[in-house]
C-alpha positions as a Markdown table, in Angstrom:
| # | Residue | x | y | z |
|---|---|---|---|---|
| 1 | Unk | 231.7 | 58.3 | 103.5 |
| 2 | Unk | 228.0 | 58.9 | 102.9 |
| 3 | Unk | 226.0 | 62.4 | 103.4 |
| 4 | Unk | 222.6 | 62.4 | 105.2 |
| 5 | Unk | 219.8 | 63.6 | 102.8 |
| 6 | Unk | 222.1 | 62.3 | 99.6 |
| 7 | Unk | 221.0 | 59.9 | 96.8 |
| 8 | Unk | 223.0 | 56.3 | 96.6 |
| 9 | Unk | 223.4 | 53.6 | 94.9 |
| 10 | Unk | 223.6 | 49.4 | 94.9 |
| 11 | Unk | 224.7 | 47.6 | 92.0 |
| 12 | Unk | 224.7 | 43.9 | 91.8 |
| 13 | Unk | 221.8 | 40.7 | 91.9 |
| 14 | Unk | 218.5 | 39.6 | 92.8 |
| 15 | Unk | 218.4 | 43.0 | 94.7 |
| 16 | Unk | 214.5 | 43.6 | 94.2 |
| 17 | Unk | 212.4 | 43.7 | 97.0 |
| 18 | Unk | 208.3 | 43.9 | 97.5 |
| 19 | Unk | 207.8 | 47.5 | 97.8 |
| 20 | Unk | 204.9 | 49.8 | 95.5 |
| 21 | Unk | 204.9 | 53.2 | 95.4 |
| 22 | Unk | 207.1 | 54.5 | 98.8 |
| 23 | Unk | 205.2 | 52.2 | 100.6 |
| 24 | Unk | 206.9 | 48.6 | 101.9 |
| 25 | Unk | 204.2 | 45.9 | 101.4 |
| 26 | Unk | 205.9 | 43.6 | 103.5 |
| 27 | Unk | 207.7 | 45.4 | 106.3 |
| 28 | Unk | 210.7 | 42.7 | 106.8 |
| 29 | Unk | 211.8 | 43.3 | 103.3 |
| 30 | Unk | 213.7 | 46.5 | 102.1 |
| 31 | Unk | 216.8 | 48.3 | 102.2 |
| 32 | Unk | 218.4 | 48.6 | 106.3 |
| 33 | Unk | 221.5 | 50.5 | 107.5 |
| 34 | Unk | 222.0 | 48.9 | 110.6 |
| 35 | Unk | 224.2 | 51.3 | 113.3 |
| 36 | Unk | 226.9 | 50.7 | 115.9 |
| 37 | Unk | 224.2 | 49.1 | 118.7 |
| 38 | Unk | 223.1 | 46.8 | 115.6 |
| 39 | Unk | 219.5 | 48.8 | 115.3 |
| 40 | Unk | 218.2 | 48.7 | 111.9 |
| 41 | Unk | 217.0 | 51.7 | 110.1 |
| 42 | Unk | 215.3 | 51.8 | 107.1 |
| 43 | Unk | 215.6 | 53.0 | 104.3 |
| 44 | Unk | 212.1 | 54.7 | 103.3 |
| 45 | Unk | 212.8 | 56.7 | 99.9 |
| 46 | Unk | 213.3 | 54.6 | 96.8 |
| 47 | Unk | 214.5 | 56.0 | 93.8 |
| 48 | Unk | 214.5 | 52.9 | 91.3 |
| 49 | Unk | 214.0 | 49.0 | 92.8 |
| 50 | Unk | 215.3 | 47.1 | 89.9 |
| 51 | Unk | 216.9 | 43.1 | 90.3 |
| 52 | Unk | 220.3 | 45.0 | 89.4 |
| 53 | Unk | 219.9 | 48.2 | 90.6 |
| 54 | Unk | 218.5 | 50.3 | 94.1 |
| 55 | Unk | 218.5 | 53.7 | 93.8 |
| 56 | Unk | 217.5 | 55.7 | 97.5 |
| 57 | Unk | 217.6 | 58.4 | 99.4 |
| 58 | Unk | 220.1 | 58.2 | 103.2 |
| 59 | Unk | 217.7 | 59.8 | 106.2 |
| 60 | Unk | 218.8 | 62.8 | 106.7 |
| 61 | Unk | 218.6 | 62.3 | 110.1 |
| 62 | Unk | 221.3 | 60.0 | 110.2 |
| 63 | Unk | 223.9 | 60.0 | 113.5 |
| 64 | Unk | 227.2 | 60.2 | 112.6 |
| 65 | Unk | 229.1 | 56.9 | 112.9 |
| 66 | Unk | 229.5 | 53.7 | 111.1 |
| 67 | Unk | 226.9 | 51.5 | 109.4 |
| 68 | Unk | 226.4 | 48.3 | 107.5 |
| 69 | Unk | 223.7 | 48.5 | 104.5 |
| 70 | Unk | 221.4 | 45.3 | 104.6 |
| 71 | Unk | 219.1 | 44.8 | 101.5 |
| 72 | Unk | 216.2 | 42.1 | 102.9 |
| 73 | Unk | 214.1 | 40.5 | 100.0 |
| 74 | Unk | 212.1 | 37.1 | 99.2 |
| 75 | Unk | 213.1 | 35.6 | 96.0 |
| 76 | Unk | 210.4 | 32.9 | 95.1 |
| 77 | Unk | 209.6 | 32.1 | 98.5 |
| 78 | Unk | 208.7 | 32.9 | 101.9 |
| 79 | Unk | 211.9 | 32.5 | 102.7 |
| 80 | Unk | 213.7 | 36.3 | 104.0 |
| 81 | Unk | 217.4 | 36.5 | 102.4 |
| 82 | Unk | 219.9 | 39.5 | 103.1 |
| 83 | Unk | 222.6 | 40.6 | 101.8 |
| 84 | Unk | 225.2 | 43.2 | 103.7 |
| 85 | Unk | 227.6 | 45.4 | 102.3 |
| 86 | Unk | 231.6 | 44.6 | 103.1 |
| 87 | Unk | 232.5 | 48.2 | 103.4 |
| 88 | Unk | 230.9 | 49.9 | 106.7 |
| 89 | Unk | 229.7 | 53.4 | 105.5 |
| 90 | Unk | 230.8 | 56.4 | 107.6 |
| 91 | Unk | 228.5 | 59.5 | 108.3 |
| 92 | Unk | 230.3 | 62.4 | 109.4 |
């Protein structure tokens, strides 16, 4: 379960994405949950945006329901790769 408005965390590889001070500079890469209807939201407060690491803030306008987290980035290239989480995240 996640909580709107809480802090989370992503562990794991070539996470990084192009993004400077709370600003995306290149809108198709970030960090998405994507809801029920498949709508991405995203994910506008970064904590930390390390290769291993993400650190962010969940919108605390979230609806309650299920959701996938998506983390977008270009690794070398121009070429967009994602990754999704297994686990779908509830919000109560």
């Amino acid at each position: 379960m996640i909580t709107k408005g809480g802090m989370a965390q992503v562990t794991g590889h070539r996470l990084k994405f192009d993004f400077s001070r709370s600003v995306p500079t290149d809108a198709l890469q970030g960090i998405y949950l994507i809801d029920e209807q498949n709508n991405p939201i995203a994910i506008i407060i970064i904590g930390e945006n390390k290769p291993s690491r993400l650190m962010f803030m969940m919108p605390p306008d979230l609806t309650s329901g299920e959701y996938t987290l998506e983390v977008r980035t270009k690794i070398n290239s121009d070429r967009l790769r994602s990754g999704r989480l297994e686990k779908q995240l509830t919000v109560a």
